[in-house]
N, C-alpha and C positions, 0 to 999 in steps of 0.2 A: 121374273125368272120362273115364277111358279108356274105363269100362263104358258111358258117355253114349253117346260117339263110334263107339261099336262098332256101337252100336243105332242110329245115326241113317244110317250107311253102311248094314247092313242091312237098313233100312226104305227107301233110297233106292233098292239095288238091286232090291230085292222092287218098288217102283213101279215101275224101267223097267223088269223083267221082267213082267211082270203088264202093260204096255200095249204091249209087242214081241207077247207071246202074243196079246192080246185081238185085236192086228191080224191077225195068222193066220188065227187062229180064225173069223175075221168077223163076230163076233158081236152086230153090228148088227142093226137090225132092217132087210131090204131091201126089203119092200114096202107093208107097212103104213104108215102116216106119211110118204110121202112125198108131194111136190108135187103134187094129181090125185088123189090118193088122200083119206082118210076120219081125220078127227083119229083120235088113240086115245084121246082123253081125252073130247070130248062128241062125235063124228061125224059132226061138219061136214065138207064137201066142205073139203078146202085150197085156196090160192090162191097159197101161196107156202112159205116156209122155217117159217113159222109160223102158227098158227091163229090166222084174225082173228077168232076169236068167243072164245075161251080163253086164247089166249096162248101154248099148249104150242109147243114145238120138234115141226116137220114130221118131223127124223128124232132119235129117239132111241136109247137104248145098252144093251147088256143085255154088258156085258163090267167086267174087275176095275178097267181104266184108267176106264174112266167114271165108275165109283166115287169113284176115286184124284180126281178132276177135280174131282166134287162136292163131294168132300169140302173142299178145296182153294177151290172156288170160293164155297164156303157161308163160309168164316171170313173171306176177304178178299177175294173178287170178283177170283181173279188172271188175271184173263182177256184181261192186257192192260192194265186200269187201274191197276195196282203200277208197271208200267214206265214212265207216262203220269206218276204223282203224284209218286215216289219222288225224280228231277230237279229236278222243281218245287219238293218238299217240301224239299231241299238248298241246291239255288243261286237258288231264286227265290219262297221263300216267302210274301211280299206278291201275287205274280201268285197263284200257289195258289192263296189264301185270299180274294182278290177274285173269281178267278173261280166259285169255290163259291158265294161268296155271289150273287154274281149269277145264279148258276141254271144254269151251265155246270157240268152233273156227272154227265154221262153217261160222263165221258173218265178220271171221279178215282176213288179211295176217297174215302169218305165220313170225316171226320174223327174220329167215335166208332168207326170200327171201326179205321181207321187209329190210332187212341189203344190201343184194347184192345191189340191185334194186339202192335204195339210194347211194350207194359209187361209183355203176356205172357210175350213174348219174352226179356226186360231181367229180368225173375225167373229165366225159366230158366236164362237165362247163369249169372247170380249162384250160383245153387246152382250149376252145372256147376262155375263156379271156386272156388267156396268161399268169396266173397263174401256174408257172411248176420256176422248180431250174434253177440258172444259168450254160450254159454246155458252155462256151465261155472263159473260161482259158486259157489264151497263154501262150506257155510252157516256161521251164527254159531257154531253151536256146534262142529261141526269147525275152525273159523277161531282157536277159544278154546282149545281143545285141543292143539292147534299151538304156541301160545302160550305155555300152560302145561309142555307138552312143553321147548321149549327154555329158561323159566327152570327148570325139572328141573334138565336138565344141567348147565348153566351154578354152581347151586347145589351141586352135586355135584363139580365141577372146584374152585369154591374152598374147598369144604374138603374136599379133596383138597390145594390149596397151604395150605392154614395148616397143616395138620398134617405138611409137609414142611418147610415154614420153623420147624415149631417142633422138629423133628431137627436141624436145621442146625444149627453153630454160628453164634454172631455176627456174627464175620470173616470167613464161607465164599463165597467171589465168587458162588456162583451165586444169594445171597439176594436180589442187587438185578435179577436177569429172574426171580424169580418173584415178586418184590414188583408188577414192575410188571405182569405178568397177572394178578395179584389185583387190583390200579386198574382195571385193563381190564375186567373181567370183573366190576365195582362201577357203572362207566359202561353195560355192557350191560343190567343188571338195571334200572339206575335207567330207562332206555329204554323198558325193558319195560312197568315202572311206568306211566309218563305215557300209552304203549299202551294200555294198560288203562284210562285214564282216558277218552281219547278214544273206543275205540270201546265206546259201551256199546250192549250187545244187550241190552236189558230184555224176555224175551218173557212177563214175567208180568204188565206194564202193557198189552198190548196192547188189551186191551178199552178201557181211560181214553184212547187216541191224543185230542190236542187240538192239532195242530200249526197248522192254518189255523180250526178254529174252526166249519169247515162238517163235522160229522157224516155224511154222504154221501161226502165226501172222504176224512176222516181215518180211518174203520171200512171205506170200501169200497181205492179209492186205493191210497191211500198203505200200509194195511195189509197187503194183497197183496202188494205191494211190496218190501215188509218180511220176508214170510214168505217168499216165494218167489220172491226175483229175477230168477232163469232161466227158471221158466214163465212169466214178465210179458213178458221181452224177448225169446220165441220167438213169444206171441202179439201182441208190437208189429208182429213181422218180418211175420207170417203175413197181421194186419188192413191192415198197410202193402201189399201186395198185394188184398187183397178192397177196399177201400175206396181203393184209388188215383183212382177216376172225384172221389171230394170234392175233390180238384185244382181242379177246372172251375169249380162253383158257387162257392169260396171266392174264386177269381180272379178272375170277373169283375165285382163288383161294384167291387175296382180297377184294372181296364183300364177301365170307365166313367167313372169317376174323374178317369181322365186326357181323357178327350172329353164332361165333363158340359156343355160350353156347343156342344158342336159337333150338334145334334139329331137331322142326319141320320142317324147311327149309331147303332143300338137295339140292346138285349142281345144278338141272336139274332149278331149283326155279332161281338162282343167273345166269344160262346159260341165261335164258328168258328175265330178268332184263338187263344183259348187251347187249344182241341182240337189244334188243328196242330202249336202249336209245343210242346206237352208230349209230343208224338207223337215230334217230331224230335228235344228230350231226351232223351226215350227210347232210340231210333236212336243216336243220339251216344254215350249211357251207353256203350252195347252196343258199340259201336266199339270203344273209350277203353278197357274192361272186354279185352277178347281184346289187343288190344295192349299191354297193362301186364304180359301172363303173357311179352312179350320183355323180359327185361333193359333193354336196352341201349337201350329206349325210353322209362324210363321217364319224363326227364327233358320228352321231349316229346309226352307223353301228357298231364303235370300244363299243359306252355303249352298243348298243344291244350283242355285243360279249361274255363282261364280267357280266352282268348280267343275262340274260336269261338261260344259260348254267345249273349254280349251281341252280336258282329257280325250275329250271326241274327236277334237281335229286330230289333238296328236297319235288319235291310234287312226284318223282315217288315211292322216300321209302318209304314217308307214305303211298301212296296207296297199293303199292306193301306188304308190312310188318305190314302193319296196328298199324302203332310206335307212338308214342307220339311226340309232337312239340320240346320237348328237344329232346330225341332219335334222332328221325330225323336228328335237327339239326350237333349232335354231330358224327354223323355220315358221316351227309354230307361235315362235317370239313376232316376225318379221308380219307374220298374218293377221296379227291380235294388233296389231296398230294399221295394218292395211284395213284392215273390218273396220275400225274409225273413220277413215277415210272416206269408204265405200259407204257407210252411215250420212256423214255428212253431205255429197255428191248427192245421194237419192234426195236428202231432204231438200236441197238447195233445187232440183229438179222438178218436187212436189210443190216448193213455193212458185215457181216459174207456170205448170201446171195451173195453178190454184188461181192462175191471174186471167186466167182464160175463159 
């Protein structure tokens, strides 16, 4: 994490140096492309800050900050509309999300990039803090080995006591503490035993798997699975990131759900809705995630968890749907068990994914 932060102040200061120089330098273009002057791009006379036949900007940049700008302004448009949505997206997510949809969106992100952008981000965290699944499963056979290793010794210890207690005499006080590490050490074994019963690693039946009955399943699946635990659950991690946008499609068929008699609202209404606020989860994760690395917060990092979430929906459906304090409410009950739902569906997708 240090190496993270090392490189991110470094690329930070490398951008204001690079747009301090560029400003020196001038390295603008000062004649070409301006107002009165001849686009650069098709050579219309200008009329203004842009060309009304192409669209290009009147004055363009030949320096590193411009670069830096584009770069910057190609992944999220931060040109002003980050500071315009990000408010919005927070304390008043129903205006947001109305007003997108009504066609007001010159001022915003647009909600798929505003989704991307955030989940990107919410990965990166997670590795930065070491927030990622455990991929350090040691297999069956090392596991069995282990196993065997300690009924070894254990076997080795009591007869080691029997052939002690059979020096001893009779009468000798110290027969009755090694009688009862031999009991002891008879309850460990027997342990062991039932161990063994439970976990069986059969990997010579592997080819016969019949556990659900679906051959696709049980040869692809669950086989994997089986063989190799850790490469399964580093490409759940990895496909949980490439395939985060199946959030959307899977959601919205129940947010319609909850407005199937109300007509005026059509998918494109409930797409916007759920882009937003998976955006602001996102956001929040991200929060929630750097505040948990202080101690001393983490008590209220877990309440900010569970309350903040559901307060969000219920002020984005009333803004969003323009619904009543009960509507709202009862809806917001209806979505907080659909979100399980839609949880489970992505994951059962990611495991299907993860066998390919």
């Amino acid at each position: 994490m240090t190496e993270i932060g090392e490189a991110l102040g470094t690329a930070s200061e490398g951008g204001l140096l690079a747009r301090v120089v560029g400003r020196k330098q001038g390295n603008d273009v000062p004649h070409d492309g301006e107002p009165g002057g001849e686009c650069l791009n098709c050579g219309t006379t200008l009329q203004g800050s842009f060309c009304q036949a192409c669209g290009q900007k009147a004055h363009i940049h030949r320096s590193i900050s411009g670069i830096m700008h584009d770069l910057i302004h190609g992944v999220l448009h931060l040109d002003g509309k980050l500071w315009n949505t990000l408010p919005l997206l927070v304390f008043r997510p129903g205006r947001l999300t109305r007003e997108y949809i009504e066609g007001k969106r010159a001022r915003h992100v647009s909600p798929m990039a505003m989704f991307l952008f955030s989940v990107f981000l919410m990965f990166a965290v997670f590795q930065a803090l070491g927030i990622t699944t455990p991929t350090d499963f040691k297999p069956a056979d090392a596991l069995g080995g282990r196993i065997e290793g300690e009924r070894a010794q254990l076997e080795r210890e009591r007869a080691g006591l029997k052939a002690t207690l059979s020096a001893l005499p009779e009468n000798d006080s110290e027969r009755a503490k090694i009688e009862a590490r031999a009991d002891k050490i008879d309850e460990d074994l027997a342990s062991i035993g039932k161990a063994d019963e439970i976990m069986v690693f059969d990997t010579a039946d592997e080819d016969d798997l019949n556990i659900t009955g679906v051959p696709s399943i049980d040869q692809g699946i669950i086989k994997k699975w089986r063989q190799n635990p850790s490469l399964m659950l580093y490409k759940l991690q990895s496909n949980s990131y490439k395939f985060s946008w199946l959030l959307i499609p899977l959601s919205i068929p129940f947010v319609w759900l909850l407005f199937l008699w109300r007509r005026k609202y059509k998918a494109y209404d409930h797409a916007i809705f759920v882009t937003y606020s998976l955006a602001f989860m996102s956001l929040l994760f991200i929060t929630l995630s750097l505040l948990g690395t202080i101690e001393a917060l983490g008590i209220w990092v877990f309440a900010a968890l569970l309350v903040i979430p559901p307060i969000h929906l219920y002020k984005q459906l009333r803004g969003t749907y323009a619904l009543s304090r009960f509507s709202a409410l009862w809806r917001l009950m209806a979505l907080s068990l659909f979100i399980w739902i839609v949880v489970i569906l992505f994951l059962q997708a990611l495991l299907v994914l993860g066998a390919f």
